[in-house]
C-alpha positions as CSV (number, residue, x, y, z in Angstrom):
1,X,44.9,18.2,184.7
2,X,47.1,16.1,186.8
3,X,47.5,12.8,184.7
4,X,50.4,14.0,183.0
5,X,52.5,15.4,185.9
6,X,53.1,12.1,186.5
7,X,56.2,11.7,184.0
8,X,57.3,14.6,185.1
9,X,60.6,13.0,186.4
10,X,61.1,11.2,183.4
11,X,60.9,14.5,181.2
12,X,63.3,16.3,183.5
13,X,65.8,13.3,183.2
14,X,65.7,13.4,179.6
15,X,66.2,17.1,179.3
16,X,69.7,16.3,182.0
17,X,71.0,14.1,179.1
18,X,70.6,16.7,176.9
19,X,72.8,19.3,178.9
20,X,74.9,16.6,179.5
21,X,75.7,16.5,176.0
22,X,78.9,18.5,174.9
23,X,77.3,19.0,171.3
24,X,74.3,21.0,172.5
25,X,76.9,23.7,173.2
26,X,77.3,24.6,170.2
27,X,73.8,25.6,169.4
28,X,73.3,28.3,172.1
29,X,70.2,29.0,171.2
30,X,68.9,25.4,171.7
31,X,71.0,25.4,174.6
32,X,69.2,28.2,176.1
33,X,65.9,26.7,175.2
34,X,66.7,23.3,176.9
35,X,67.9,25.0,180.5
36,X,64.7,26.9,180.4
37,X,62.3,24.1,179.8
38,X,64.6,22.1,182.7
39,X,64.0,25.2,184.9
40,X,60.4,25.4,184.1
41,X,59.4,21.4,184.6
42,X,61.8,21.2,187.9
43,X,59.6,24.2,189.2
44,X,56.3,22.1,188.5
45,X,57.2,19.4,189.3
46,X,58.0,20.7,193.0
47,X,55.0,22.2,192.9
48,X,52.9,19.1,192.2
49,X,55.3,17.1,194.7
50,X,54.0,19.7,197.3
51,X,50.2,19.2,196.2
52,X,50.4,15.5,196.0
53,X,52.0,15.7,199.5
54,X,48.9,17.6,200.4
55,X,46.4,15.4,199.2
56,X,48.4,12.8,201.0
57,X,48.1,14.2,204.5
58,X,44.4,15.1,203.9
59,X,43.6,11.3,202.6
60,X,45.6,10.1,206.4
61,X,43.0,12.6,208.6
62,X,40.2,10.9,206.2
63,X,40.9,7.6,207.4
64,X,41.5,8.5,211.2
65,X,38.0,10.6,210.9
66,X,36.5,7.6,209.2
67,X,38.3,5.1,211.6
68,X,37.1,6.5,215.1
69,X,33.8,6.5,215.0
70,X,33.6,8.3,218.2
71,X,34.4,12.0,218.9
72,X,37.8,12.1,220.3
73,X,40.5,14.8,220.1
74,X,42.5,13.1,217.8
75,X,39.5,12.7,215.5
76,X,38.6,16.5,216.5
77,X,42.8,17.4,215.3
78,X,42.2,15.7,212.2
79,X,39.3,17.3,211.4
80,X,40.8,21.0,212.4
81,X,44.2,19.9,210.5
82,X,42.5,19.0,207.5
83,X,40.7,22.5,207.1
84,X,44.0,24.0,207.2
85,X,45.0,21.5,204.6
86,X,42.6,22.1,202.1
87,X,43.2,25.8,202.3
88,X,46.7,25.0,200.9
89,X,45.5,22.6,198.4
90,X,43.6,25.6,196.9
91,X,46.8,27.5,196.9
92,X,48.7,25.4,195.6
93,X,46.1,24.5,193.1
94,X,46.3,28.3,192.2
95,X,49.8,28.7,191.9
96,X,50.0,25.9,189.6
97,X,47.3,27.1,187.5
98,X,49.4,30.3,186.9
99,X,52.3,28.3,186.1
100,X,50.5,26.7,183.3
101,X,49.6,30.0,181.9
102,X,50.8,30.7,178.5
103,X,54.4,32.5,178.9
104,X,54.8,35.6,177.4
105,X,58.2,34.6,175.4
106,X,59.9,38.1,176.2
107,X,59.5,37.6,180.0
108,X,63.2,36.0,180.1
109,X,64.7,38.4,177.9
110,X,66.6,41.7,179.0
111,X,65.0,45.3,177.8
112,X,65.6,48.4,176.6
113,X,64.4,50.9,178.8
114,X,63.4,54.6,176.9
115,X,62.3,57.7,179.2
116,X,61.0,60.5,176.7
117,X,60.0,64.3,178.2
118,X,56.2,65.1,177.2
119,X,54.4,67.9,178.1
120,X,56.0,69.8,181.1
121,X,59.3,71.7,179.4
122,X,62.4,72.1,182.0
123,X,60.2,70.2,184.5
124,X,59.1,66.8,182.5
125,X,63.0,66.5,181.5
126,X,63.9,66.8,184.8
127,X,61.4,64.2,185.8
128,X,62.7,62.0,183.4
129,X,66.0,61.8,185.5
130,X,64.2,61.3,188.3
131,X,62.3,58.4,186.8
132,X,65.6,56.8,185.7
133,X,67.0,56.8,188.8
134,X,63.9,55.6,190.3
135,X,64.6,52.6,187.7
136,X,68.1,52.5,188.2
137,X,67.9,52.2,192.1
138,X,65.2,49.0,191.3
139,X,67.3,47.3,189.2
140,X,70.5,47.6,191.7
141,X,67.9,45.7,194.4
142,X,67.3,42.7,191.7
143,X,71.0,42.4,190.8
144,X,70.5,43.6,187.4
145,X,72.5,46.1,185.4
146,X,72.2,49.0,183.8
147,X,74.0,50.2,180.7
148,X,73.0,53.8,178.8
149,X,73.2,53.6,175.5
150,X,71.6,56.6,174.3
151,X,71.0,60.1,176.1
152,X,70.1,63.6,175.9
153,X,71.0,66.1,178.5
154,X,70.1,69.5,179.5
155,X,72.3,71.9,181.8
156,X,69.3,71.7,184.2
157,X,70.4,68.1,185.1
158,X,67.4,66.4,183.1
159,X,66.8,64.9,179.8
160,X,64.9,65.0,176.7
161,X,65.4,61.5,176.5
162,X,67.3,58.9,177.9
163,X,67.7,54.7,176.1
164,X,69.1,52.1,178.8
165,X,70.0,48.7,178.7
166,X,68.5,46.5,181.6
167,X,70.3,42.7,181.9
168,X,69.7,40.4,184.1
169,X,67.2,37.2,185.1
170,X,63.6,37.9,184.0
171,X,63.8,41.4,183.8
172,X,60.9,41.7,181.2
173,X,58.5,40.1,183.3
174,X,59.1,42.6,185.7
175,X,59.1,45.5,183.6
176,X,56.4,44.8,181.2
177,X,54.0,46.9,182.4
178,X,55.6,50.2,182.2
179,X,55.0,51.2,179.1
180,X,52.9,54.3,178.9
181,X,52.3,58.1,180.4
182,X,53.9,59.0,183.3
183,X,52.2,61.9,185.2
184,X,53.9,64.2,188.1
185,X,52.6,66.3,190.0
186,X,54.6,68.9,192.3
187,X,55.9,72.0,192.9
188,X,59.2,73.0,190.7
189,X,62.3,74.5,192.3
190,X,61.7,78.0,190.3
191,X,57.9,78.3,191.0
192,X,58.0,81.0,193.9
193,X,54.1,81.1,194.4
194,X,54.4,77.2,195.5
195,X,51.9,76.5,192.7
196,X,51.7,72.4,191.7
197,X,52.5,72.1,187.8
198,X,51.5,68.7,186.2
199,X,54.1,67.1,183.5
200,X,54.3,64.1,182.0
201,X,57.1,61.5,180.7
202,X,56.9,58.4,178.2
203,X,58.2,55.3,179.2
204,X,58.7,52.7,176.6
205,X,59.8,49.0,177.6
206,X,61.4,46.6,174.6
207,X,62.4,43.4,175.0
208,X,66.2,43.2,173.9
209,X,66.1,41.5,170.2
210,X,69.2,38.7,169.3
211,X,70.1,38.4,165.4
212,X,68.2,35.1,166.0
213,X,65.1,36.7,166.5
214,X,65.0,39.5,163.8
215,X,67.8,39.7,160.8
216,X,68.4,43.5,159.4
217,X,69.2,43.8,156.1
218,X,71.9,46.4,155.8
219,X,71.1,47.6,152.7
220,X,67.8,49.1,153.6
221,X,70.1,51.0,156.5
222,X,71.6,54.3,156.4
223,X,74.0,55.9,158.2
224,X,75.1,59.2,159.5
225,X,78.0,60.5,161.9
226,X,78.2,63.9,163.4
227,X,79.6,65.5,166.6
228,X,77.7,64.6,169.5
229,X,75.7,67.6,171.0
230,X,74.6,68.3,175.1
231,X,74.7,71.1,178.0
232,X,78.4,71.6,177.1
233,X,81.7,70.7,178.7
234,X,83.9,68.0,178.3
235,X,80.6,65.8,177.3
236,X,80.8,67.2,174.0
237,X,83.0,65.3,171.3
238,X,85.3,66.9,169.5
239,X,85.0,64.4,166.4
240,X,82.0,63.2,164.4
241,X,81.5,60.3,166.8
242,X,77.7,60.2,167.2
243,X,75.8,58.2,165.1
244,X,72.8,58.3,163.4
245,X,70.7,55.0,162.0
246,X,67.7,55.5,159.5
247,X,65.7,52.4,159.0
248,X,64.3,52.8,155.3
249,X,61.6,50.7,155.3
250,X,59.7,51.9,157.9
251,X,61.4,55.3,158.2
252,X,63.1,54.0,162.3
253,X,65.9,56.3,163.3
254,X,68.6,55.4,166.5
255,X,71.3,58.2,167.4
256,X,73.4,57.7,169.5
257,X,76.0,59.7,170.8
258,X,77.3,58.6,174.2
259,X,80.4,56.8,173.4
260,X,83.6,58.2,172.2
261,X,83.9,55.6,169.5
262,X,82.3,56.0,166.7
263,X,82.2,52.1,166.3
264,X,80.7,51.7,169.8
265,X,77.8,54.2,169.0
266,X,77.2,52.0,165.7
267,X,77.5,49.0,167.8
268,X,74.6,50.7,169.9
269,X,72.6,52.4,167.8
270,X,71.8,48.5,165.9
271,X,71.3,47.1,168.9
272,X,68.2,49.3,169.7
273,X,67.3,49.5,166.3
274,X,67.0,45.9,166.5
275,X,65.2,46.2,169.7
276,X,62.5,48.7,168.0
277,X,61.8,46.8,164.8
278,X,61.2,43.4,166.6
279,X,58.6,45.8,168.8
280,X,57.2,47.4,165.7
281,X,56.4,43.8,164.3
282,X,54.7,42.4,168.0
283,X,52.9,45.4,168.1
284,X,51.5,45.1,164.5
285,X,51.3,40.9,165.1
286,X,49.1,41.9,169.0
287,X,46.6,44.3,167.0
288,X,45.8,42.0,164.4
289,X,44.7,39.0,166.6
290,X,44.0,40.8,169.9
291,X,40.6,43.1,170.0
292,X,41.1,43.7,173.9
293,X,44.7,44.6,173.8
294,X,44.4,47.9,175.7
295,X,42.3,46.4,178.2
296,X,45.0,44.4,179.4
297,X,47.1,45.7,181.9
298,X,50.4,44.5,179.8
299,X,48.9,46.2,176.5
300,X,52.4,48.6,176.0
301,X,50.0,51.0,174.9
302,X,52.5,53.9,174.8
303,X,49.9,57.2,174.8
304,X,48.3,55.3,177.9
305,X,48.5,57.4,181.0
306,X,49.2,54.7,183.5
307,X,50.2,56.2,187.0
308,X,50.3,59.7,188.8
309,X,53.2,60.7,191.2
310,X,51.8,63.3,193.5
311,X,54.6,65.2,195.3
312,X,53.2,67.3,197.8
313,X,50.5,64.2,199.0
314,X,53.5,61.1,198.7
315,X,50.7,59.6,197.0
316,X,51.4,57.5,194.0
317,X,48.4,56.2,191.8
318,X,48.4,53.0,188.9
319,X,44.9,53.8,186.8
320,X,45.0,50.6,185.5
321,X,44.0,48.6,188.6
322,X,43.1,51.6,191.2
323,X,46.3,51.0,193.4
324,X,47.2,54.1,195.1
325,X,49.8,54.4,197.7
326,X,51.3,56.6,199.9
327,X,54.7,55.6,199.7
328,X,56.1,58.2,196.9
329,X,59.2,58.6,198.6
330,X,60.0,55.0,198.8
331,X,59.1,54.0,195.6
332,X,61.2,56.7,194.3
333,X,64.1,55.2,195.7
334,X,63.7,52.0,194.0
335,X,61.0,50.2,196.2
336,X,58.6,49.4,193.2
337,X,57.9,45.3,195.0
338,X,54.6,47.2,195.5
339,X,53.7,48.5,192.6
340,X,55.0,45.8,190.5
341,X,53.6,42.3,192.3
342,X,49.9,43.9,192.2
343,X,50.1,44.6,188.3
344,X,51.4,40.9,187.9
345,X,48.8,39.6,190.2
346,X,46.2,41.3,188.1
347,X,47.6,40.2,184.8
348,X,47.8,36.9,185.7
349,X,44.0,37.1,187.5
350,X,42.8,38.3,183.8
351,X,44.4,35.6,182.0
352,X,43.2,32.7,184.7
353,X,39.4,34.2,184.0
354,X,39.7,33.5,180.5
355,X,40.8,30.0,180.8
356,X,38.6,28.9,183.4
């Protein structure tokens, strides 16, 4: 497997005339392609400078051990330095394994986040804020940020539904895996008995789509403005500014209603159009070829139920790989590191099985 790190260097110095090359800029798209194949082979190749270093230091201890054919400590060092040793070799081994996994070709790519209310009434909506927050608070922590594009209010300070737009460095790869149900558990402000009602909220995760990627036609598009409706106040437009976006094809519709431009909501409403079409076609594309799909912890199977937030216990709970913690409030306040690193580790444990 190691033979063909070794022109490593030479790759990475061809790629560094590339950049270096003030006609690449006008092809962003190739542009973009090139820094991220320099990223990637610069991260391998430290990797395999650190394993080859490795190997190294355990080949020296071979020769002392070899070389003093009497016990000694320095012979008895070598021998306890070289255990060490090959306990990082096997890490590093691993981590390099999991580099050469396939990519998944959204992971760079910014998302769309969409929080829906399911079963629950006043209380799924309001947990739909809370989860939206919860996001909100996370991607603050990473550096990314957060743009709404689409909501809908109620006067009890939730939402029916609420469409965000998360940019920043990998955020995909982060996200990927929380797609699906979203169960809560706890007791609601106007239940007087203290009884625990159980709701649930639908989170979908969509990579953000580039004209590159998927072309609408605009003919097959129709379009519809109308005032923009919610719990009242000055929230509420007085002019047909919200807009509505009917994909004819496959029937897709986008409204959007949060801007006071009529050409902004437009602007908006394509975008996540663009968004959902290109995740219509992977979804189709991943069933055809893929018979374990929703055995996989990355599936994006949407009427999954994934994870349980128990109030009263601070317990949280991810079906998909039995993680449960007690941690609720945390994790509410944007601390997902431990919910999200596990359902990676697992991913990537799945896919390393299947190559081995």
């Amino acid at each position: 497997m190691y033979n063909k790190f070794e022109d490593l260097e030479e790759k990475i110095s061809h790629l560094e005339g590339r950049l270096s090359d003030p006609s690449l800029m006008d092809n962003q798209k190739e542009y973009q392609n090139v820094v991220r194949e320099h990223t990637q082979l610069n991260r391998l190749n430290e990797l395999y400078g650190k394993y080859k270093k490795v190997e190294q230091e355990i080949e020296g201890n071979n020769t002392i051990i070899h070389d003093l054919k009497e016990d000694s400590d320095l012979r008895e060092m070598a021998r306890e330095e070289n255990e060490i040793l090959q306990e990082r070799k096997k890490k590093l081994e691993q981590e390099i394994r999991i580099f050469l996994l396939p990519k998944d070709p959204n992971d760079d790519k910014n998302i769309f986040l969409e929080i829906r209310a399911g079963t629950g009434g006043d209380e799924a909506a309001l947990f739909v804020a809370d989860l939206f927050r919860m996001y909100c608070r996370f991607a603050e922590n990473e550096g990314w940020r957060v743009e709404t594009m689409s909501s809908s209010p109620l006067g009890i300070g939730g939402f029916k539904e609420i469409i965000a737009l998360i940019s920043g460095d990998s955020v995909y790869s982060k996200l990927k895996y929380e797609s699906g149900v979203h169960r809560v558990q706890r007791v609601p402000e106007t239940e007087t008995q203290g009884r625990i009602h159980t709701s649930a909220v639908t989170v979908a995760i969509l990579p953000e789509a580039e004209e590159v990627d998927l072309k609408i036609d605009m003919n097959e598009l129709k379009f519809d403005v109308f005032r923009s409706s919610g719990p009242g106040g000055q929230s509420v437009n007085t002019t047909d500014s919200a807009v509505r976006v009917t994909h004819l094809p496959t029937g897709l519709v986008v409204i959007c209603q949060d801007e006071k431009s009529q050409h902004k909501n437009k602007a908006k409403a394509l975008t996540v159009l663009r968004a959902r079409l290109l995740d219509k076609m992977e979804q189709e594309h991943h069933d055809k070829i893929s018979q374990d799909r929703k055995s996989q912890v990355g599936s994006g199977d949407r009427s999954e139920r994934i994870r349980t937030y128990n109030f009263p216990q601070g317990r949280l709970t991810d079906h998909r790989i039995n993680l449960t913690l007690y941690k609720l409030e945390n994790i509410m306040n944007g601390k997902l590191d431990e919910v999200i690193y596990p359902l990676i580790d697992h991913d990537q444990a799945e896919k390393l099985k299947k190559v081995q």
